[in-house]
C-alpha positions as CSV (number, residue, x, y, z in Angstrom):
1,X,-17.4,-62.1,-87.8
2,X,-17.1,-58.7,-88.8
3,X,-20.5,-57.7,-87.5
4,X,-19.7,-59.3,-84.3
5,X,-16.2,-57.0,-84.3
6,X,-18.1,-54.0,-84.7
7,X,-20.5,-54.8,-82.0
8,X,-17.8,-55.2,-79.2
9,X,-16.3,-52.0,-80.3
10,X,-18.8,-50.2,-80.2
11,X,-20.3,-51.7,-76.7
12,X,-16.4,-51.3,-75.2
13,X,-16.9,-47.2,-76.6
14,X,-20.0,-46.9,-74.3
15,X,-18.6,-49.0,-71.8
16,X,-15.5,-46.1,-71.5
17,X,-17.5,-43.5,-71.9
18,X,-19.8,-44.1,-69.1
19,X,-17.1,-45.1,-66.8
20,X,-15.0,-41.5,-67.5
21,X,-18.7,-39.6,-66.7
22,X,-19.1,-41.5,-63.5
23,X,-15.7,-40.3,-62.1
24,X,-15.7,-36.5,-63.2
25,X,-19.2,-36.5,-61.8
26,X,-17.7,-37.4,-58.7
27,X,-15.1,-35.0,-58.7
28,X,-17.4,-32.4,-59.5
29,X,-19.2,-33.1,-56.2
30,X,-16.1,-33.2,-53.9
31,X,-15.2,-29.4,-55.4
32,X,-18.8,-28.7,-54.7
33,X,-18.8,-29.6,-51.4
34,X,-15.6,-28.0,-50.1
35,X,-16.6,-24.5,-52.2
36,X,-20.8,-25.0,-49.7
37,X,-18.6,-25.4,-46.8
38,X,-16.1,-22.8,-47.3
39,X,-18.8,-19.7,-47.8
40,X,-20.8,-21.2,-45.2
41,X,-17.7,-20.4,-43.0
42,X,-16.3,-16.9,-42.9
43,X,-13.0,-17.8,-40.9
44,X,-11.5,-20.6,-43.8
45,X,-8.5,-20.1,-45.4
46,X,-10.9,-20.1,-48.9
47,X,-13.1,-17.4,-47.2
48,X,-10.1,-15.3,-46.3
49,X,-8.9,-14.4,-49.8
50,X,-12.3,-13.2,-50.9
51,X,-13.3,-15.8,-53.9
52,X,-14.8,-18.3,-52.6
53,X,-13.0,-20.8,-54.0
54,X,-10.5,-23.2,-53.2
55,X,-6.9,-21.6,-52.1
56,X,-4.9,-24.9,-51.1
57,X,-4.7,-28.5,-52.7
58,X,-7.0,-30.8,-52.2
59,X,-4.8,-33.6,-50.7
60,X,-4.8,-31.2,-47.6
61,X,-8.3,-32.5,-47.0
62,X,-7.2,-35.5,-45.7
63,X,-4.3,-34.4,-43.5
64,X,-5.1,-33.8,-40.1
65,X,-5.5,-29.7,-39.3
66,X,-6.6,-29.5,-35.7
67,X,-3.7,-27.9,-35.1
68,X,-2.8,-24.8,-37.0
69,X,0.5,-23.7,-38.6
70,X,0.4,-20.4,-35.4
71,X,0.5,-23.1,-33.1
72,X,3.7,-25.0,-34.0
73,X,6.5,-25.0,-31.6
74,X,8.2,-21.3,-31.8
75,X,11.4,-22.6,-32.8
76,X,9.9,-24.6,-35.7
77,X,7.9,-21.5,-37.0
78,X,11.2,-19.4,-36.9
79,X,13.4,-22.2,-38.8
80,X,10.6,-22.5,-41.6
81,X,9.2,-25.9,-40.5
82,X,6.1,-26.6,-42.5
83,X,3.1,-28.5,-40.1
84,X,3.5,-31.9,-42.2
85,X,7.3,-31.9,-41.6
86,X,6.8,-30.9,-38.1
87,X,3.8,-33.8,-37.2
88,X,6.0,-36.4,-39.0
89,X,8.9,-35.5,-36.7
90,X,7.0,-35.5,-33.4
91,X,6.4,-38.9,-31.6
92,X,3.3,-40.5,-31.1
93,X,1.7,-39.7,-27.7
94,X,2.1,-42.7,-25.3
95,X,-1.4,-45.1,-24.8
96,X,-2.9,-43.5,-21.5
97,X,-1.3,-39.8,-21.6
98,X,-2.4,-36.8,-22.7
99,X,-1.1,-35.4,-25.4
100,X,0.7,-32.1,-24.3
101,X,-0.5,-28.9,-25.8
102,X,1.8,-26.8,-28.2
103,X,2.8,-24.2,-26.8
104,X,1.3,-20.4,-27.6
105,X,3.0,-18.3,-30.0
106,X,3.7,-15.8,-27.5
107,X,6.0,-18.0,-25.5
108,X,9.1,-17.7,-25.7
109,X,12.5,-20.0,-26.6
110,X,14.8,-21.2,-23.4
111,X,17.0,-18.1,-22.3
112,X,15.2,-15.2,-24.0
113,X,13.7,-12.5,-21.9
114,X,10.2,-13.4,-20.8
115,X,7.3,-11.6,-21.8
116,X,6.0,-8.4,-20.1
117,X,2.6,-9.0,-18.7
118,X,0.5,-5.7,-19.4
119,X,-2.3,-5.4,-17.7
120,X,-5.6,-4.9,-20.7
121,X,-7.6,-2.1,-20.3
122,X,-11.2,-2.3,-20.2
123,X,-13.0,-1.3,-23.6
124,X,-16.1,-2.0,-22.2
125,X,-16.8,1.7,-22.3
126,X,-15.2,4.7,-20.3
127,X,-15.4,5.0,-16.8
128,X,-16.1,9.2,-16.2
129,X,-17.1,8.6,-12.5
130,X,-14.8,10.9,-10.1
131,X,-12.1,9.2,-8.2
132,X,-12.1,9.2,-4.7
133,X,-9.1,8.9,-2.5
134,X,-9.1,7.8,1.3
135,X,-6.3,8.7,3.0
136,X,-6.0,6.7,7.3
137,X,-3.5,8.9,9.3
138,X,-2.6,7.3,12.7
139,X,-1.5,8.9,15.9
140,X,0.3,8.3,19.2
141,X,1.4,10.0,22.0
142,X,4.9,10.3,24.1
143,X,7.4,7.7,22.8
144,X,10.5,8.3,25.0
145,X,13.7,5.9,23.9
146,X,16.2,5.7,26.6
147,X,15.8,7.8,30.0
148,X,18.0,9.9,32.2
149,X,21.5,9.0,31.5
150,X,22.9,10.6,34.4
151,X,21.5,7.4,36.7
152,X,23.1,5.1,34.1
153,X,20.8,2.6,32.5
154,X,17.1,3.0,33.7
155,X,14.2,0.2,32.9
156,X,14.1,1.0,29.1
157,X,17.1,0.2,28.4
158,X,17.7,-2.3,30.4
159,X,15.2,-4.0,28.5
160,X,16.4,-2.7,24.8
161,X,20.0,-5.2,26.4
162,X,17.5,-8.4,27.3
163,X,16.1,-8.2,24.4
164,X,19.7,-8.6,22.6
165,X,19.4,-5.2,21.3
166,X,16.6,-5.8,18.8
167,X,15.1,-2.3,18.1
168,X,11.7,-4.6,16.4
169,X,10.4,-5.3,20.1
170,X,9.2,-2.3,21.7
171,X,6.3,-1.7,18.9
172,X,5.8,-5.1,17.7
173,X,2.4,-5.3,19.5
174,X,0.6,-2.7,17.1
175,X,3.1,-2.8,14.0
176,X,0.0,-4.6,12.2
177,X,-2.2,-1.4,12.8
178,X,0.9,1.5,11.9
179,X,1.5,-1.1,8.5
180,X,-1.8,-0.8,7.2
181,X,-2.7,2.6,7.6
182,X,-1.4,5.6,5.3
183,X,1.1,7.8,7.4
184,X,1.8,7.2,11.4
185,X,2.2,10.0,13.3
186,X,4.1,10.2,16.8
187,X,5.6,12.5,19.1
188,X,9.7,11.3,20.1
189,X,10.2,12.9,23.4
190,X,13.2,13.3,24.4
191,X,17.2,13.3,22.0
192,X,19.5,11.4,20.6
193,X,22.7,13.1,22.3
194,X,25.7,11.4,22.7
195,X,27.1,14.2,25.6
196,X,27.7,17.2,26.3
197,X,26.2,20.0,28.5
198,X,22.8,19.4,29.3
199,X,20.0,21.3,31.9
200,X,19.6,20.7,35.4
201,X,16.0,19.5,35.4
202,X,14.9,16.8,37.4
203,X,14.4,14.7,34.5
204,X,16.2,14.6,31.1
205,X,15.7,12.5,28.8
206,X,18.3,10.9,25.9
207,X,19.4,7.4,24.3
208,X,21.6,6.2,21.8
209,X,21.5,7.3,18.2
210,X,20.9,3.4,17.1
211,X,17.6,3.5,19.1
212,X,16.1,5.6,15.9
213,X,15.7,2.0,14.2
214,X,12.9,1.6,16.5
215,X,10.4,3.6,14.7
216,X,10.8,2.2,11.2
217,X,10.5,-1.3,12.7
218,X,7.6,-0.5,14.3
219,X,5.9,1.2,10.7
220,X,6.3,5.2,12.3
221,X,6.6,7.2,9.3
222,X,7.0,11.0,11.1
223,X,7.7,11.8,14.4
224,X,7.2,15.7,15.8
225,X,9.9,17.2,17.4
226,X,8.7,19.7,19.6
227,X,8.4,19.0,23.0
228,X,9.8,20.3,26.7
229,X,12.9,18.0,26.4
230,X,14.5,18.1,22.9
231,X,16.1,20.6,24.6
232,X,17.5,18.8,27.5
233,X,21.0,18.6,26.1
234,X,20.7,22.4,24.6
235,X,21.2,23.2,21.3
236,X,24.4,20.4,20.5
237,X,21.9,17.7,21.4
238,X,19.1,19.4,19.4
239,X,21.2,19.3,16.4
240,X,22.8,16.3,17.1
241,X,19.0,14.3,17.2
242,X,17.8,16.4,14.0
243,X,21.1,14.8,12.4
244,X,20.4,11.3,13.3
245,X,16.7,11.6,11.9
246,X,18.2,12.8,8.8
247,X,20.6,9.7,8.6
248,X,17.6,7.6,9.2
249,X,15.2,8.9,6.7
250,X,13.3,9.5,9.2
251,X,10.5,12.4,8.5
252,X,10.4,15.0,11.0
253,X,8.4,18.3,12.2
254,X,8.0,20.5,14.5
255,X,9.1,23.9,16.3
256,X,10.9,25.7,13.1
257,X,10.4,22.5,11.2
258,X,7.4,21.7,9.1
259,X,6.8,18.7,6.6
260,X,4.5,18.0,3.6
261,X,4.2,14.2,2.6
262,X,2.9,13.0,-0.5
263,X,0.7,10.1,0.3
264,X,-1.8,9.0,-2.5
265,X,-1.3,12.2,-3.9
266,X,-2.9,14.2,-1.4
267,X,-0.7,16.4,0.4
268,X,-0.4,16.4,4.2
269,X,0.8,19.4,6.0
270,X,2.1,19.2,9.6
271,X,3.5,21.6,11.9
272,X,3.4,21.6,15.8
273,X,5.0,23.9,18.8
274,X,5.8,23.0,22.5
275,X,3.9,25.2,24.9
276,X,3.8,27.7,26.2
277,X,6.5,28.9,24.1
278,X,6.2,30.2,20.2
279,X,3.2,27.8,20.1
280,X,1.4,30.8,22.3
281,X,1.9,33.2,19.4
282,X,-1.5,32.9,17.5
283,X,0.3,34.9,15.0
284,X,2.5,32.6,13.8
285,X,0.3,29.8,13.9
286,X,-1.6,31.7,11.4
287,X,1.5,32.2,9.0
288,X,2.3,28.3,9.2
289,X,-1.1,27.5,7.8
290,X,-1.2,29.7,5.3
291,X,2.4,28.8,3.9
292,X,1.6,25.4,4.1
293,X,-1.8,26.2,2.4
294,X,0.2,28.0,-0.4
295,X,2.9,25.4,-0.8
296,X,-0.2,22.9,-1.6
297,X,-1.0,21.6,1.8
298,X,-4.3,19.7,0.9
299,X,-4.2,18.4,5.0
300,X,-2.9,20.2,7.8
301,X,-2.4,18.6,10.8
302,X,-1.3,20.5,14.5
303,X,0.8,18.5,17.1
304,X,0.7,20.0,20.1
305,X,3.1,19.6,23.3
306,X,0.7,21.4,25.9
307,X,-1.6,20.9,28.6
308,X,-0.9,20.0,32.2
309,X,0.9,16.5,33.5
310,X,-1.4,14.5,34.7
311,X,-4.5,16.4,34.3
312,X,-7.0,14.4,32.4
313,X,-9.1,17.9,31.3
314,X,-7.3,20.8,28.8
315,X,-6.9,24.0,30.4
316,X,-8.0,26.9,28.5
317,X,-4.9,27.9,27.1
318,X,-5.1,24.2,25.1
319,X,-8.4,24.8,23.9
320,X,-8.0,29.0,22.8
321,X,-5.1,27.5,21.1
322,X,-6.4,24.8,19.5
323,X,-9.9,26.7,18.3
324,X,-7.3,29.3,17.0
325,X,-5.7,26.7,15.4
326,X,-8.7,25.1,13.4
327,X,-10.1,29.1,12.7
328,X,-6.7,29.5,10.8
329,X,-7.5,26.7,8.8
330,X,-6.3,23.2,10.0
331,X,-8.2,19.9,9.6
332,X,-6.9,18.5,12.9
333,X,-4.9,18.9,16.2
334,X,-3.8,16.6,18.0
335,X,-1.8,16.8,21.7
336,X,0.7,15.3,24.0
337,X,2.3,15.5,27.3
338,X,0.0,15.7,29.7
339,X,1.0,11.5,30.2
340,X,-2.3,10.4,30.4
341,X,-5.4,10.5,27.7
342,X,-7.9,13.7,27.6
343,X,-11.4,14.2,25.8
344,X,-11.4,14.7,21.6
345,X,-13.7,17.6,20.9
346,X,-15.5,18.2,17.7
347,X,-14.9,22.1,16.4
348,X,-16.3,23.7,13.6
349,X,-16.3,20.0,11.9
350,X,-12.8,18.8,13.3
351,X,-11.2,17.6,15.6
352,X,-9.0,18.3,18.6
353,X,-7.7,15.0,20.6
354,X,-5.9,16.8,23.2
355,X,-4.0,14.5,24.7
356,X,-3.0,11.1,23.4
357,X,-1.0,9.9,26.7
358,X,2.0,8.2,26.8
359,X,2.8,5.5,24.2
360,X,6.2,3.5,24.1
361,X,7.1,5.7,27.3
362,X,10.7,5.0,28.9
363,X,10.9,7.8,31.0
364,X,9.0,5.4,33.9
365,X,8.9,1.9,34.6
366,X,5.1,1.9,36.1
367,X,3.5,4.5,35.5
368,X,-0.1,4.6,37.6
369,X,-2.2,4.9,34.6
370,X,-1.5,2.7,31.4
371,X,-4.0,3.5,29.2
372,X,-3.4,4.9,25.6
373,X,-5.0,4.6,22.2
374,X,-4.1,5.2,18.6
375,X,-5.9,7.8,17.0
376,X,-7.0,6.7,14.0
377,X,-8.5,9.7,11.4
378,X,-9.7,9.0,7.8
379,X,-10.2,11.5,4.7
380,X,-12.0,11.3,1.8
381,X,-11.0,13.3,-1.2
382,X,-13.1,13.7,-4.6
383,X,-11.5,15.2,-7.5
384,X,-8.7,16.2,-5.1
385,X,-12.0,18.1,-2.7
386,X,-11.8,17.2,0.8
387,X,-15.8,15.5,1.3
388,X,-15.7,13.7,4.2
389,X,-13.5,12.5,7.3
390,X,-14.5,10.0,10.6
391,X,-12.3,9.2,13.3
392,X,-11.5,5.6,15.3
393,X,-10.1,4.7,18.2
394,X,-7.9,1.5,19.3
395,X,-7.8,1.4,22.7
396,X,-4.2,0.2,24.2
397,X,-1.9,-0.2,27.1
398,X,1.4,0.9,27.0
399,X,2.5,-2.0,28.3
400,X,1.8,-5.8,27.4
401,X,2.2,-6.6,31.2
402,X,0.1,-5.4,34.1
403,X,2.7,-5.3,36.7
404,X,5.0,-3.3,35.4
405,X,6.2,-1.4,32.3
406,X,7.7,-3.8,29.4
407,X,7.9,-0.6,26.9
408,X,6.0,-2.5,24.9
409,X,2.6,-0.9,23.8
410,X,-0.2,-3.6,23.1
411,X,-3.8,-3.2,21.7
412,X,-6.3,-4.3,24.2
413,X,-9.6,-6.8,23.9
414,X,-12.6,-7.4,25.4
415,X,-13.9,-5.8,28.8
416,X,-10.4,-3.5,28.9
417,X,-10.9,-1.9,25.7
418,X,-14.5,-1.9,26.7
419,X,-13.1,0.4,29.5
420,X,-10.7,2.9,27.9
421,X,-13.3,3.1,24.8
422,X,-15.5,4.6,27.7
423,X,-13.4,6.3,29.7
424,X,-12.3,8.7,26.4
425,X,-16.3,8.9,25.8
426,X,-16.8,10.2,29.2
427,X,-13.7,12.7,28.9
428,X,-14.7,13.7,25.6
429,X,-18.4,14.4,27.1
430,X,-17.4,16.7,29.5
431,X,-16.0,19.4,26.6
């Protein structure tokens, strides 16, 4: 009996002591496996503190991690809310939806300020290429707002009444073009006087002060002021239209005025005289060059009010004047009042468009030739170094009608612009 004892002792002995080696074994192979995986990859939480080893308990193993602590709701992060309490909380997705994504970390809670979005900058390597800046300048001729107040109300404004006094009308047609380009250049022919002694010329010219809305709504950005009748109501109407410009933000130049405008960085110069007064003295032209030069003009631009009415050539006084003009230093003239368009002629690398015709013209209500263009030039600056310039020209009429003059300038299509494209090619050839 006692033998018998002894025997199932010792068997049950063996019997535990197996048993207790099977499950250590076992345990020694889980540690093993989670310590293979964790140096295999550098980005674990075990990897991260530099042992090797095992950083968290092992019951985590069999939680689900696919979503990281960072991507908890923002308001759970910020009230301490561990990932098991937070998964335990949220409801089950419903059979046949897609489980919504938790929202980045950089999102922020109901009623805070929203994040700034910053452009990144490339790191891809530095960029030491030069810059280059292109700078589109557009020009137009005569625009004359209002007429001869004397005779009461002429075509134009006639038409600024039918049109409910809507200042947007008269340059809707080629807004699109003056939007898109740089600076628009025009000439305003004629004041904004309210009364008062005027000359006794057979035409002079004037509208109301509200009429000044028409250029920003048609994308003018300057408007030269010298011409034969921004005198026409002497020196009260002179002043009186310089004022209303000002109260319009409107820039201005011209006779004793000159501008510089800041467009892309590049400095534009402009200056212009009528003729044949001061703009005869070569003298001064000089001078205004150079001061605009030394008050860091990087583009000077003449606007001339010259030349003969309805002459489709430039006399010589235009073209001594104008050569004079680029020898002094200017990148480009350009001309008005002869009420049609004249040649452009290339000097010493630039350009001289003498005349560029009437444009949103008041002053007549059908005039016999409605051709006009804009003028459209283009500069190229490298490391702030004028390399290159081109010019382009968009034929228009100045009316969108044939019959008569809507004082409404339109760009033209087809076989018409076909025609005026040639027509300025066969004045231009004949300089």
């Amino acid at each position: 009996m006692r033998k018998k004892l002894a025997l199932f002792v010792v068997i049950l002995l063996l019997c535990i002591s197996l048993g207790g080696n099977a499950y250590f074994g076992s345990d020694e192979r889980n540690i093993q496996k989670v310590t293979d995986t964790q140096s295999a990859d550098d980005k674990s939480p075990a990897a991260a503190d530099g042992t090797g080893t095992q950083t968290w308990p092992p019951e985590m193993e069999a939680q689900d991690s696919a979503t990281p602590v960072t991507d908890l709701p923002v308001d759970a992060v910020q009230s301490g809310e561990t990932e098991a309490t937070a998964a335990s909380a949220a409801p089950a997705p419903v059979r046949g939806e897609t489980e919504s994504p938790a929202p980045e970390p950089w999102m922020q809670t109901p009623g805070e300020p929203k994040p700034v979005m910053i452009k990144p900058l490339s790191t891809d390597g530095d960029d030491d290429s030069p810059e280059t800046v292109t700078i589109t300048i557009s020009a137009a001729g005569d625009i004359t707002l209002g007429g001869d107040l004397r005779q009461g109300a002429n075509g134009f404004m006639r038409e600024f009444y039918r049109q409910e006094s809507n200042c947007s009308y008269f340059l809707r047609n080629v807004r699109r073009v003056f939007r898109k380009d740089d600076l628009t250049i025009a000439n305003m022919e004629g004041t904004f006087a309210s009364a008062g002694p005027h000359k006794g010329n057979e035409f002079i010219i004037s509208g109301p002060p509200e009429l000044v809305a028409v250029f920003p709504a048609g994308c003018v950005d300057v408007v030269t002021v010298a011409n034969n009748h921004m005198m026409d109501y002497l020196q009260k109407g002179y002043d009186e239209t310089i004022a209303v410009l000002e109260d319009a933000g409107l820039e201005y130049f011209g006779n004793e005025y000159t501008a510089l405008i800041d467009v892309k960085g590049v400095m534009i110069g402009l200056f212009g005289y009528s003729m044949p007064q001061a703009g005869n003295d070569k003298d001064k032209i000089t001078k205004t060059i150079s001061r605009l030069r030394d008050e860091g003009a990087d583009i000077i631009i003449a606007y001339y009010h010259w030349g003969i009415e309805r002459d489709y050539y430039p006399n010589a006084n235009q073209k001594a004047i104008a050569h004079h003009t680029i020898d002094s230093g200017a990148d480009l003239v350009l001309g008005s009042h002869p009420h049609v368009l004249q040649g452009i002629e290339e000097y010493k690398g630039r350009n001289i468009v003498y005349s560029l015709g009437n444009f949103c013209f008041g002053a007549n209500n059908n005039p016999f030739d409605k051709d006009t263009m804009i003028y459209q030039h283009t500069f190229v600056f490298l490391e702030g170094e004028l390399i290159e310039s081109s010019h382009h020209i968009i034929p228009c009429s100045i009316s969108s009608v044939k019959d008569r003059n809507n004082y409404q300038p339109t760009l033209l299509e087809g076989a018409e612009a076909e025609r005026v494209l040639a027509k300025v090619e066969q004045l231009s050839s004949a300089l």
